[in-house]
DOVEXMI-910634 format. One line per field, with one value per atom (N, C-alpha, C): residue in one letter; x, y, z; atom name. Coordinates in Angstrom, 2 decimals, padded with zeros to 5 digits. Layout:
# residues N
aa = A,...
px = X,...
py = Y,...
pz = Z,...
at = CA,...
END
This chain:
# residues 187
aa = X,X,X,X,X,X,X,X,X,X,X,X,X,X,X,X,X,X,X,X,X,X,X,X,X,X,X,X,X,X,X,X,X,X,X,X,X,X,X,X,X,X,X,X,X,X,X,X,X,X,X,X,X,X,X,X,X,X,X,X,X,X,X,X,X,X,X,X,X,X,X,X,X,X,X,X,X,X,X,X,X,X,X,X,X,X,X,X,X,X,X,X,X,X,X,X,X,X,X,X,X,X,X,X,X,X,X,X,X,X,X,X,X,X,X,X,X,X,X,X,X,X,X,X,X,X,X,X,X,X,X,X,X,X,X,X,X,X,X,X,X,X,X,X,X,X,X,X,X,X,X,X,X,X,X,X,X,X,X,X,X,X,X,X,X,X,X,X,X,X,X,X,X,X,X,X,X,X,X,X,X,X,X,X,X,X,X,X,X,X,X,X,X,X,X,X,X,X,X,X,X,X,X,X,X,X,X,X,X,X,X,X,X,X,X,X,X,X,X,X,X,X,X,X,X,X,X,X,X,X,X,X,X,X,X,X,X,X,X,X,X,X,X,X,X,X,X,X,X,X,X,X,X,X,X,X,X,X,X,X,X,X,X,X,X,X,X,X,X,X,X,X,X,X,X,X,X,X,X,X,X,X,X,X,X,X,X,X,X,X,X,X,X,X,X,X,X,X,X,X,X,X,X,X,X,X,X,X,X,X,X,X,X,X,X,X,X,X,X,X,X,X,X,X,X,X,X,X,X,X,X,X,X,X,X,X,X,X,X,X,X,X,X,X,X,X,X,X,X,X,X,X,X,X,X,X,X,X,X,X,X,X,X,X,X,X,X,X,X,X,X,X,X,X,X,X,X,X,X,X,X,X,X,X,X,X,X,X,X,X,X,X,X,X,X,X,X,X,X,X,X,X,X,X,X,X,X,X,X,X,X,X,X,X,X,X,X,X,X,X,X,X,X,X,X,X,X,X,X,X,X,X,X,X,X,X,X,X,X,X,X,X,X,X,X,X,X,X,X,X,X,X,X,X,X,X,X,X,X,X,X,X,X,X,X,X,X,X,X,X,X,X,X,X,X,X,X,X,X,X,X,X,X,X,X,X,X,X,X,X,X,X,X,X,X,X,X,X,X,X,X,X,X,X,X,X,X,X,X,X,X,X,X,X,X,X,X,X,X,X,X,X,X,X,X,X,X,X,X,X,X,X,X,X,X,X,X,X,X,X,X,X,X,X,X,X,X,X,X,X,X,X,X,X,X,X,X,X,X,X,X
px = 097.67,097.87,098.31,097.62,098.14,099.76,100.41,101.14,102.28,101.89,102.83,102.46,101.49,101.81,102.55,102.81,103.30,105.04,105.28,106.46,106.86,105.83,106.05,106.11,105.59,105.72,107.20,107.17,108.61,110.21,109.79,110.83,110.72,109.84,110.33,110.59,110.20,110.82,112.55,112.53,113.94,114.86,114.07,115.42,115.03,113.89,114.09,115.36,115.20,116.32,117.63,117.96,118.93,120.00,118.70,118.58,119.28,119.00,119.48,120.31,120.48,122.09,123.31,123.16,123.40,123.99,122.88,122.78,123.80,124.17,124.59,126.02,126.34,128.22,128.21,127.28,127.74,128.30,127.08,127.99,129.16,129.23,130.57,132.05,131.56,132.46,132.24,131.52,131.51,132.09,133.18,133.42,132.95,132.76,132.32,133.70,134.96,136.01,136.59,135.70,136.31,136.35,137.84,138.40,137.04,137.09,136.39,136.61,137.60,138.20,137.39,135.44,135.11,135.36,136.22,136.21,137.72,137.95,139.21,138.35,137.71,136.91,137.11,136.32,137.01,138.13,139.16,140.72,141.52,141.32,141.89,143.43,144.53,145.97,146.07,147.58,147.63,148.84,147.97,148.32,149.07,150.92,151.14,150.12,149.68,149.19,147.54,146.79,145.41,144.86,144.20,143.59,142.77,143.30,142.53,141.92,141.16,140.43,141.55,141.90,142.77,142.28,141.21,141.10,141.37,141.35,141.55,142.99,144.26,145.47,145.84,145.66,145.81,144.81,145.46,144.98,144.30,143.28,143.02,142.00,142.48,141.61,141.93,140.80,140.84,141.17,142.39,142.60,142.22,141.77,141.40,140.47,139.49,138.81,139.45,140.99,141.56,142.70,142.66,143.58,142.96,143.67,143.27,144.77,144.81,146.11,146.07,147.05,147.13,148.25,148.13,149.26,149.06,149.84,149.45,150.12,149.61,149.86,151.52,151.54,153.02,153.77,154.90,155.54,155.81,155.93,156.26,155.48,154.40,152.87,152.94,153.98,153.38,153.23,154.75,154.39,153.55,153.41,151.90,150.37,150.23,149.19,149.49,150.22,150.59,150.06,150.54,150.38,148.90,148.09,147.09,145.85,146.60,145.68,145.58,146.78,147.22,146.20,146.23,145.91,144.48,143.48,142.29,141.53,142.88,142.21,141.13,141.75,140.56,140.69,141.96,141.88,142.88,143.67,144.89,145.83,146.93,148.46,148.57,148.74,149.19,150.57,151.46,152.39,152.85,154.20,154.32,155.89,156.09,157.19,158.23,157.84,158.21,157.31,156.28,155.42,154.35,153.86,152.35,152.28,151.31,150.68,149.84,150.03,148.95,148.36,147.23,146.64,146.29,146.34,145.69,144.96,143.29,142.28,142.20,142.44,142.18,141.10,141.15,139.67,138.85,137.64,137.21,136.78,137.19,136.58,135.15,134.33,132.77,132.22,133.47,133.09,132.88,134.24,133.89,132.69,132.79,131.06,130.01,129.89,128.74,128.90,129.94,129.72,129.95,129.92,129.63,128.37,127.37,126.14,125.59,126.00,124.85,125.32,126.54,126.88,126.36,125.76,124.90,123.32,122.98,121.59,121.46,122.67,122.03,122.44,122.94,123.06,121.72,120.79,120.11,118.79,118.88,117.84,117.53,119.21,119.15,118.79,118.83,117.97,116.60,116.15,114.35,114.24,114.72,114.37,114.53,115.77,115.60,114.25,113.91,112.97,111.29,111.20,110.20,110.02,111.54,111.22,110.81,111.02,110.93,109.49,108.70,107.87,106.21,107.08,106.51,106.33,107.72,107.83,106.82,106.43,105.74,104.39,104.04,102.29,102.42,103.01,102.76,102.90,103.58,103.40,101.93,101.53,100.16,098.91,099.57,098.24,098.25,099.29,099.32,098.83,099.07,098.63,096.59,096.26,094.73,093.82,095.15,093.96,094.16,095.39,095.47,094.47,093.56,093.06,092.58,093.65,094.22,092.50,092.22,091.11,091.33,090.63,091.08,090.63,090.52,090.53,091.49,092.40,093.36,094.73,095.03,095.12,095.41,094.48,094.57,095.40,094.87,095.64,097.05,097.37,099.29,100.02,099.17,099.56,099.73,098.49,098.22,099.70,100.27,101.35,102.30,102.63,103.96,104.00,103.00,102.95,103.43,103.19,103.72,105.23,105.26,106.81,107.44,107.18,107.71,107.74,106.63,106.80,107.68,107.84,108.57,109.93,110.36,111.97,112.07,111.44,111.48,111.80,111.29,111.39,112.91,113.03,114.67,115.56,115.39,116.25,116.11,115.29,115.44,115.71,115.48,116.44,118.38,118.75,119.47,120.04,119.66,120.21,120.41,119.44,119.32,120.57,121.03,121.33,123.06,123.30,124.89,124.70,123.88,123.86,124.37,123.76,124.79,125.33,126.15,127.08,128.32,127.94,129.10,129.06,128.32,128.51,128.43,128.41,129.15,130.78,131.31,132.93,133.07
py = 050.26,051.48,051.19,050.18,049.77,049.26,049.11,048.42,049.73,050.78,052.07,052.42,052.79,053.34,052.69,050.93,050.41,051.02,051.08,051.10,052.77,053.32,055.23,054.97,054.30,054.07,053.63,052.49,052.18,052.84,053.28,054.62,055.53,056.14,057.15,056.24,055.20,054.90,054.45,053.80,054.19,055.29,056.11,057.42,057.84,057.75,057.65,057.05,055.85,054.91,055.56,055.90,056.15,057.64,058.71,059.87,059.48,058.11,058.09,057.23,056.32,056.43,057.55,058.32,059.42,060.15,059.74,061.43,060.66,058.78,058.08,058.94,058.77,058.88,059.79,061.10,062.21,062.63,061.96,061.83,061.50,060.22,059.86,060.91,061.37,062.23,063.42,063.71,064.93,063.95,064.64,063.82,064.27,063.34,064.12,063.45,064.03,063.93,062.55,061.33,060.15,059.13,058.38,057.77,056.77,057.38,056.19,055.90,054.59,054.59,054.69,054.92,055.01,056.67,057.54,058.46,058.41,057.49,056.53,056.10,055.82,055.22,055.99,056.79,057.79,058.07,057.70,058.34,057.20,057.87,056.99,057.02,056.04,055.62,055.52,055.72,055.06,054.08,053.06,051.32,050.49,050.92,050.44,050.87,051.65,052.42,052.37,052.28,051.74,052.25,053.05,054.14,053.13,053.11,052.08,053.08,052.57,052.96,052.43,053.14,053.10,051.72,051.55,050.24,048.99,048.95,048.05,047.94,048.63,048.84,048.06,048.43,048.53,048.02,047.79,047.02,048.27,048.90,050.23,049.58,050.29,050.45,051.34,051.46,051.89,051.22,051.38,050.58,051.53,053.06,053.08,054.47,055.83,056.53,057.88,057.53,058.78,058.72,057.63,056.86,055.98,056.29,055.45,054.61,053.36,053.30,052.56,052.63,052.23,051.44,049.83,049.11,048.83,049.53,049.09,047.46,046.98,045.61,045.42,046.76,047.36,048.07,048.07,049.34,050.32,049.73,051.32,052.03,051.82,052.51,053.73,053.68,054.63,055.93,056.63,057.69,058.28,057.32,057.24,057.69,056.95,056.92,058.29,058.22,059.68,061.47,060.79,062.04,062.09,060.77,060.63,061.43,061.36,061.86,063.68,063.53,065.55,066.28,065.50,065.87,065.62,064.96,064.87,065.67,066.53,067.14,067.33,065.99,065.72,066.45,067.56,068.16,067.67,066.58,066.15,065.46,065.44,065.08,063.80,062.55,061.60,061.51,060.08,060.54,058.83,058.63,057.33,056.80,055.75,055.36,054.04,053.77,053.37,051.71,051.54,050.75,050.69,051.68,051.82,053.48,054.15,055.13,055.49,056.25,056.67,058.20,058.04,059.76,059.96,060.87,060.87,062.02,061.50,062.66,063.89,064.85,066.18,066.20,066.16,066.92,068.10,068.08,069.38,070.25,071.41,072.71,072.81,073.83,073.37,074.58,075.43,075.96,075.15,074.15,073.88,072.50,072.25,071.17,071.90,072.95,074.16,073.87,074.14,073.86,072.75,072.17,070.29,069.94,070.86,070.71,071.29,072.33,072.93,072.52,072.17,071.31,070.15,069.24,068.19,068.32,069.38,070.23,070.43,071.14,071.33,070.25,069.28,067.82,067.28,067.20,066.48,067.59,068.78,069.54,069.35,069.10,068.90,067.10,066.31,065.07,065.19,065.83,066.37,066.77,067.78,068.73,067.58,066.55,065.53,064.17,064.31,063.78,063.82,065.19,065.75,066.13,065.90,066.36,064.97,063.36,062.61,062.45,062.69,063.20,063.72,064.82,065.77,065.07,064.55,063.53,062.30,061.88,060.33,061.19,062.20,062.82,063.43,064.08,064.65,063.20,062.59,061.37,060.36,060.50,059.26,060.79,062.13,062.93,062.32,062.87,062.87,061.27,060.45,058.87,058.98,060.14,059.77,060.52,061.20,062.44,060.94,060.28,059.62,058.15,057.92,057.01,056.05,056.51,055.67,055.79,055.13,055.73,055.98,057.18,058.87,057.95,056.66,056.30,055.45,054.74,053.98,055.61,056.31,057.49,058.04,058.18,058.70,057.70,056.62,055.22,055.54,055.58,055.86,057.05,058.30,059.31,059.00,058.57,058.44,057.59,056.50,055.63,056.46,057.07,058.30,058.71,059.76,060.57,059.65,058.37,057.28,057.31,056.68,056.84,058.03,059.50,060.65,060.55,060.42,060.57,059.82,058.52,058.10,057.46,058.01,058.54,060.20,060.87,062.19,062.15,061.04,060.91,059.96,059.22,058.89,059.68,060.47,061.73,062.35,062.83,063.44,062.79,061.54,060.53,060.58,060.72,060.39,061.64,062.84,064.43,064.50,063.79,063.77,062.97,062.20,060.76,061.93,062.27,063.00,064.14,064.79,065.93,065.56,064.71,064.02,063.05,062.86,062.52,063.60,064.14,065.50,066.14,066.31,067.14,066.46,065.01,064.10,064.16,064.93,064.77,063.45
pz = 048.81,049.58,051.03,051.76,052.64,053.24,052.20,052.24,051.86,051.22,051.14,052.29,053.05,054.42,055.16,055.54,056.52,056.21,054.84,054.77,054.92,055.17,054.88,056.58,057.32,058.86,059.32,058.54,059.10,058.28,057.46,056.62,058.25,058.43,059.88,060.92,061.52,062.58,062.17,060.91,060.92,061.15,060.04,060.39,062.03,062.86,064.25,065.14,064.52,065.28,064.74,063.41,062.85,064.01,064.18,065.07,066.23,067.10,068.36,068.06,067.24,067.23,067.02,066.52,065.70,067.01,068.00,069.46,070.20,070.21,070.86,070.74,069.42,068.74,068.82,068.65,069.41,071.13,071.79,073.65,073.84,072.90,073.15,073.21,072.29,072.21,073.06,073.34,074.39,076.06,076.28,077.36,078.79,079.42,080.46,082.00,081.78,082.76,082.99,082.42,082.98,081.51,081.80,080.49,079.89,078.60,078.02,076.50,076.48,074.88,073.58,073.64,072.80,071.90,073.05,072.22,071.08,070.99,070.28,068.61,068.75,067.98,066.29,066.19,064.76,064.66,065.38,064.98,063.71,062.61,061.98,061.65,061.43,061.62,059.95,059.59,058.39,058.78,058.61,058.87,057.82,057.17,056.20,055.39,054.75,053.98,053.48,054.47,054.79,055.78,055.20,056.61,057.21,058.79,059.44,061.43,061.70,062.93,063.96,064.52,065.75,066.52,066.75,067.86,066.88,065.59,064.71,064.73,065.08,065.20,066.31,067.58,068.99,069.78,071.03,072.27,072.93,073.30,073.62,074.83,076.50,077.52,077.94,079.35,080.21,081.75,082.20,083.56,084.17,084.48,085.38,085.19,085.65,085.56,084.73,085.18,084.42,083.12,082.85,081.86,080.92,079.78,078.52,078.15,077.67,077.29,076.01,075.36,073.19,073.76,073.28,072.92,071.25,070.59,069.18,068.93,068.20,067.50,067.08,066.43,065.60,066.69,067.17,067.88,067.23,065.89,065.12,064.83,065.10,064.85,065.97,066.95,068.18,067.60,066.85,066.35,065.64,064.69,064.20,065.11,065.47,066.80,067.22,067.96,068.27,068.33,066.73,065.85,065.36,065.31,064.67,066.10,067.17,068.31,068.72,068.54,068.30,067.54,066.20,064.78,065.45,066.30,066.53,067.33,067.97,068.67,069.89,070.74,071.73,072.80,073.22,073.69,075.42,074.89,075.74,074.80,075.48,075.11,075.29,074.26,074.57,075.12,075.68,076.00,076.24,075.62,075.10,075.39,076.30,076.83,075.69,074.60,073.52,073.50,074.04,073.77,074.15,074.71,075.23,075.45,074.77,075.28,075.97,076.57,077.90,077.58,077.90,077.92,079.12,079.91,081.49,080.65,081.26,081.12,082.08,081.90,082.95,083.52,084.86,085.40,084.77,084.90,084.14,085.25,084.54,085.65,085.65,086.72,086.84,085.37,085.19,084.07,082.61,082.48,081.59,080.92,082.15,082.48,081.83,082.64,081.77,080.31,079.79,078.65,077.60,078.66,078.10,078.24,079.11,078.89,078.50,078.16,077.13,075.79,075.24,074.20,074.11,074.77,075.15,074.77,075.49,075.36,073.76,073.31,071.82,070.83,071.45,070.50,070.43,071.83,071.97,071.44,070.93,070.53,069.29,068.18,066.91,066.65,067.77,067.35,067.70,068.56,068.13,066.49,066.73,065.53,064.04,064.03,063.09,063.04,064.60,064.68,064.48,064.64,064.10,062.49,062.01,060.79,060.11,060.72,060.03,060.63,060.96,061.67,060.60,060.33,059.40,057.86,057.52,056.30,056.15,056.99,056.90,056.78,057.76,057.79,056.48,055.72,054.16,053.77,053.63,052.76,052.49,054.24,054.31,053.78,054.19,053.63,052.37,051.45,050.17,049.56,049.98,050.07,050.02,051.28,051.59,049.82,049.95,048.21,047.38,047.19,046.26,046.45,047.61,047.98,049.14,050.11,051.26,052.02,052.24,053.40,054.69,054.33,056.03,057.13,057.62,058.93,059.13,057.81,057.96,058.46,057.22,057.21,058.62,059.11,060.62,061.82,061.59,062.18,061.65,060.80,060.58,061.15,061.14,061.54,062.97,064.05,065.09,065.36,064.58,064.96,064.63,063.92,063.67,064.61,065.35,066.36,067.74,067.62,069.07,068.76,067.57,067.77,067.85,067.39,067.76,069.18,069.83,071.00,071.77,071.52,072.21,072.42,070.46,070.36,071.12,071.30,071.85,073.28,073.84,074.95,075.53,074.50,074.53,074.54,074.14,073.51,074.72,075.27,076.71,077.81,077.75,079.04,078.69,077.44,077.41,077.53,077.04,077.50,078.80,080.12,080.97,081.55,081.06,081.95,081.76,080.25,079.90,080.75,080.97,081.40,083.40,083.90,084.98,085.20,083.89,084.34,083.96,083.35,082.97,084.28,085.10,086.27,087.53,087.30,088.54,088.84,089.41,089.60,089.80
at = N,CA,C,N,CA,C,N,CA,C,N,CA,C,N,CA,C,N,CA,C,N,CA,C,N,CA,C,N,CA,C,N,CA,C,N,CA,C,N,CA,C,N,CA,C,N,CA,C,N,CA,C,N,CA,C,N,CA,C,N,CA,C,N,CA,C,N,CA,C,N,CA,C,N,CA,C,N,CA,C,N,CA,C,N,CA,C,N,CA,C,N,CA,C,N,CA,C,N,CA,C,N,CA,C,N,CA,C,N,CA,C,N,CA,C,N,CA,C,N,CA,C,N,CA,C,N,CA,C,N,CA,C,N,CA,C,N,CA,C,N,CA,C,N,CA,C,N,CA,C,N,CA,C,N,CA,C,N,CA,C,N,CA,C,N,CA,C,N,CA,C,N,CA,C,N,CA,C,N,CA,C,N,CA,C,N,CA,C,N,CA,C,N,CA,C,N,CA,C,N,CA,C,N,CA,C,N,CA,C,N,CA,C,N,CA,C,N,CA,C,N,CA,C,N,CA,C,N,CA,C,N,CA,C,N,CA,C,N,CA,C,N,CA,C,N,CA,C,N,CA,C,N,CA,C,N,CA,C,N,CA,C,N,CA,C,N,CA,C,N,CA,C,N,CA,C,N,CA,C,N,CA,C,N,CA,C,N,CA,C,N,CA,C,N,CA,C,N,CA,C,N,CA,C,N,CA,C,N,CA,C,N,CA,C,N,CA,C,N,CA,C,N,CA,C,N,CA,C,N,CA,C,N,CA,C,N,CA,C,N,CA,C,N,CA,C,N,CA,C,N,CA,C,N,CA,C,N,CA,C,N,CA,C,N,CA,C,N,CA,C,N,CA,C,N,CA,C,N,CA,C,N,CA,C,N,CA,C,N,CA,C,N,CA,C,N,CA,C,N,CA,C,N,CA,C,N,CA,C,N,CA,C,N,CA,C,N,CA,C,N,CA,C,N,CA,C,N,CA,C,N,CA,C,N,CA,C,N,CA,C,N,CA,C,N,CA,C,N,CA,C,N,CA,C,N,CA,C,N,CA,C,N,CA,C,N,CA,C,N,CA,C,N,CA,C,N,CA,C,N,CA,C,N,CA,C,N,CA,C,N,CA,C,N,CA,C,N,CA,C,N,CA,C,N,CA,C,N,CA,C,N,CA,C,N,CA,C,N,CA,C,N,CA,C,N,CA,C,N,CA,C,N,CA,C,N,CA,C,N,CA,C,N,CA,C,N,CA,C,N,CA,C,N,CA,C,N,CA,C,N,CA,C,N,CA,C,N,CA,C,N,CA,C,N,CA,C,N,CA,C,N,CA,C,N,CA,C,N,CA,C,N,CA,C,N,CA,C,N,CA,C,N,CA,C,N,CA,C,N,CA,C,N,CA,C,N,CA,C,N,CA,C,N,CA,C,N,CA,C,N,CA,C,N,CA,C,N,CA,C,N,CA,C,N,CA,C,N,CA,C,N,CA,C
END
């Protein structure tokens, strides 16, 4: 019995960890005004006929706060690329001199910050809410474990450790709401 709780323990701290990675690849993508090629990352190319991840294609930085730039591997890939960024919808125009593309990122208005943070706010609400549910999952599990045997002071000891790690993926989760939330509204 012991040995199903350790693993009903570390089953939730995984999907914990799983959660803040999860909240990570979401920020990324919420931009907050200044270039950063990880929001490059999911755009996938068809690479000679192999759907492949854009940075797997191309030379992809940032030289400077408001610029991203794509040297693909292939030159003939630009249109490609291109089109593969339109189609993504990040919400700017690439724009490509026949061997390197450039995106210049737009400043954001203080309106639309607002709603990069409260888009932020409810990213980081739905990784609680996943967190508590794995949460909820491990305490029915070690209950259901104590009817079947477990003894209610080991029992309580697992719950008591669920509840640490809730707490203190919960609390990641709010540093890191915190940390996006200014920098989205640092000009």
């Amino acid at each position: 019995m012991e040995d199903e709780a350790k693993f009903v323990l570390e089953t939730a701290k995984e999907g914990m960890i799983d959660t803040i990675k999860h909240l990570e690849k979401e920020y990324v993508q919420i931009r907050a005004g200044k270039a950063d090629v990880r929001i490059l990352d999911d755009i996938m190319i068809d690479y000679y006929g192999i759907l492949t991840p854009l940075p797997q294609a191309s030379n992809v930085s940032a030289p400077d706060a408001k610029t991203i730039m794509i040297q693909p591997w292939d030159k003939s890939l630009i249109v490609v690329i291109e089109k593969a960024i339109m189609v993504a919808n990040l919400g700017f125009t690439p724009a490509n001199n026949g061997e390197i593309i450039r995106i210049s990122i737009p400043p954001l208005t203080e309106e639309r910050r607002r709603e990069l943070v409260k888009r932020a706010k409810e990213v980081a609400e739905n990784a609680k809410v996943s967190i508590r549910g794995q949460r909820r999952s491990a305490n029915d599990e070690l209950k259901k474990m104590q009817k079947d045997g477990l003894a209610e002071d080991s029992a309580k000891d697992y719950q008591d450790k669920v509840q640490d790690l809730h707490d203190k993926y919960i609390k990641e989760v709010d540093d890191m709401a915190k940390f996006k939330e200014d920098d989205i509204m640092t000009i």
